[in-house]
N, C-alpha and C positions, 0 to 999 in steps of 0.2 A: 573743423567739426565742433571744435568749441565754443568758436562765434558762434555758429550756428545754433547750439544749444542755450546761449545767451541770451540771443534773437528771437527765439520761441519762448522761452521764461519770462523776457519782456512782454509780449505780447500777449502771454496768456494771463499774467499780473495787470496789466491793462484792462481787459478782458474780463477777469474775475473781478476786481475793483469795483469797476463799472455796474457790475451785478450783483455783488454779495459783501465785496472786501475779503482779504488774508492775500493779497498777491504776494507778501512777502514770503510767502510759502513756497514761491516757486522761484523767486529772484533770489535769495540768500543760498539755498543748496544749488542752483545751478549755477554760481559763481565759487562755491566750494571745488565742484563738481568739474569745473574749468583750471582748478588749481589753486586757488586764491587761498591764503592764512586765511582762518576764521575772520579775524579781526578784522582784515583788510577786504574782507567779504561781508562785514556785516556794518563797513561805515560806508565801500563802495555801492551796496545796496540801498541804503538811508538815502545820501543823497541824489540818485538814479531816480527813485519815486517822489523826490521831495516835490519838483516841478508841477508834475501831476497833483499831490497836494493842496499847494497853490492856486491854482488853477479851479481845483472842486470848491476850495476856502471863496474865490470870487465867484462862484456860480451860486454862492450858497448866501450872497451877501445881503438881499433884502430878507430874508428870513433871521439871520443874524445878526441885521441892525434890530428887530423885534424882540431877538431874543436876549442882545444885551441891555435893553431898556426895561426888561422883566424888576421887578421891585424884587422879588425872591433870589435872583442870582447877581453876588458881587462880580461883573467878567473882570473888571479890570483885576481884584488879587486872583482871580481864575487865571488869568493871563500871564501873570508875575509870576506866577508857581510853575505854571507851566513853561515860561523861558529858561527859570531860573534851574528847576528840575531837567530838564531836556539837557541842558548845562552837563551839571554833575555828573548823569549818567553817563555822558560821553568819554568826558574824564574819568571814571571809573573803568571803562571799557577797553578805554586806550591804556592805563593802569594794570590793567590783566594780562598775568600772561600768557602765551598763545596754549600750552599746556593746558592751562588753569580755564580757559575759555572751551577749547577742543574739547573738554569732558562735560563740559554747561551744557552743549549744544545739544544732545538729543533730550535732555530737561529741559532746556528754555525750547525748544519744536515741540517736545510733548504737553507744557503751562502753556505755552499758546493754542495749540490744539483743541485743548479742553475748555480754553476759556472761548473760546470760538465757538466751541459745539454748545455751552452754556448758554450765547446769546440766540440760541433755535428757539429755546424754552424760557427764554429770561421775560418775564412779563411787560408789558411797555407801559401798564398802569401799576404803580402802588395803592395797596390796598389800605394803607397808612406809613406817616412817613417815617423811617427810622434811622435817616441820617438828619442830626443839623445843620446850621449853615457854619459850623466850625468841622463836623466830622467832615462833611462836602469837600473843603479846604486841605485837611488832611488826606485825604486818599485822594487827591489831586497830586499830591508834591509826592506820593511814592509812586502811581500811575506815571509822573513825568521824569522821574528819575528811571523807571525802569523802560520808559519810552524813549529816553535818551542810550537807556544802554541796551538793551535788543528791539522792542517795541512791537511785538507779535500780539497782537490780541488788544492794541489800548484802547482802541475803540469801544468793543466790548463792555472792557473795566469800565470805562466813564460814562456810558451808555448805563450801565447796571447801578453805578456812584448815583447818578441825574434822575433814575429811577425812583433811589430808596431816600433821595432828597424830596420825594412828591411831587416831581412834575410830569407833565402828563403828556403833553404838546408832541408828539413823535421827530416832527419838522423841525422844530422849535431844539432838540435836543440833539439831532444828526449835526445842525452849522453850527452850535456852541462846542459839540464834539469835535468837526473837523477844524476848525477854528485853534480849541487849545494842542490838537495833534500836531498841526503844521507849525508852530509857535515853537512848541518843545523840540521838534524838529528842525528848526531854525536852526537854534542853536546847537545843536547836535550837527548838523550840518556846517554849522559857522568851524567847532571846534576837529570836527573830519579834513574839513577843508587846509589847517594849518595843523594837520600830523604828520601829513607827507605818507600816509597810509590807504591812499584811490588810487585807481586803477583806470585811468581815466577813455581809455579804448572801449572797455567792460561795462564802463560807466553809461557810457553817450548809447551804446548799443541796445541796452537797458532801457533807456531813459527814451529814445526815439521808437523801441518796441512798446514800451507801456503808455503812448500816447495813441501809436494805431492802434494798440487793442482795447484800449478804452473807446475809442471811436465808434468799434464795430461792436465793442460791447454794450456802446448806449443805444446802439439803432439792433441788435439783436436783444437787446431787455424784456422787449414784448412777446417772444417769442421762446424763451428758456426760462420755464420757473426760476427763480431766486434759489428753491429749496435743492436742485438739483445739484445746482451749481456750488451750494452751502458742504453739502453729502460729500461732491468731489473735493473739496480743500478738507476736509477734515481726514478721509481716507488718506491723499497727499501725506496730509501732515501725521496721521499713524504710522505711513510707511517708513516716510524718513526718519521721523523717531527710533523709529526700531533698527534701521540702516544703522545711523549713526552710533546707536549704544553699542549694535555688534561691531561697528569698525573702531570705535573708540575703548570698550571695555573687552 
């Protein structure tokens, strides 16, 4: 029954990805939810989707050969910060302990949530810009530290960073996003990889669900508003917030 439930949180993180993004909303508690430590559910989950990742980072590659040739955006210290950050967080995470994480959890689901439901409304043009290209740099290195250690919502964050830096390009801003996600994620992944803290059954289940449901989620794209699908992970992500506080407080 637990596979099972597994199985279907893959698939619908696949699924929702494909359509909206937040599948972590559905792979992180239904590996709780199967029994898993927080921690050993929230590095098992990381690298489950990393694949996937990957995978979008090369589909996204002529768009973000454009966009790192942009004169406005340094990728390469974009890219540093984001390995570098992706790093730390993980060790911070693996640092926690399970107590100290267990009571995070329905605050880091609830900061995710809202910063999710932020980018329905978050504008995709600036009106002027009110980040530099040093503030840009900073709110990269804590977007990738906090990416490395839960990573719900970074999208988002650096989608809204990229915004109030004055770029406009929607395209241009998705492959520099998924680009420093999967990066920071590397390493977050590199450093999951030697904690001895996967679950590697859970893993593969995961990882082979969120490939079919991204599948059927890019050929059902044309037929499910985005906005629908946006309404479902956020409802999701209130409920288990709320779950969580009452099981945890």
């Amino acid at each position: 029954m637990q596979l099972l439930l597994i199985t279907l949180a893959g698939f619908g993180a696949g699924f929702i990805n494909a359509l909206a993004g937040g599948g972590s909303f559905l792979t992180f508690p239904s590996l709780l939810a199967a029994g898993l430590p927080g921690i050993d559910a929230n590095a098992t989950s990381t690298i489950a989707l990393f694949p996937a990742q990957v995978a979008t980072t090369f589909a996204y590659r002529h768009s973000l050969k454009k966009s790192l040739e942009d004169p406005r955006i340094d990728g390469r210290k974009l890219a540093i910060i984001s390995l570098v950050g992706g790093f730390f967080g993980a060790i911070l995470l693996l640092s926690t302990s399970e107590q100290v994480f267990e009571r995070l959890v329905p605050f880091l689901l609830l900061g995710a949530t809202l910063v999710f439901a932020a980018g329905m409304v978050m504008p995709q043009q600036a009106e002027k810009q009110l980040l530099g290209a040093t503030g840009v740099l900073v709110v990269q290195c804590f977007v990738a530290i906090y990416g490395g250690y839960f990573g719900g919502g970074i999208g988002i964050l650096m989608l809204a960073a990229l915004t109030l830096y004055g770029l406009k390009d929607i395209v241009l801003m998705n492959s520099l996003k998924m680009l420093l996600a999967t990066l920071m994620n590397a390493t977050a992944t590199g450093v999951f990889l030697l904690s001895g803290r996967i679950h590697w059954l859970e893993g593969l289940i995961l990882s082979v669900g969120s490939v079919a449901g991204g599948f059927v989620g890019a050929h059902a794209g044309s037929r499910i508003p985005p906005l629908y699908v946006r309404l479902f992970v956020i409802f999701i992500g209130l409920v288990l917030s709320l779950h969580f506080y009452l099981k945890t407080f």
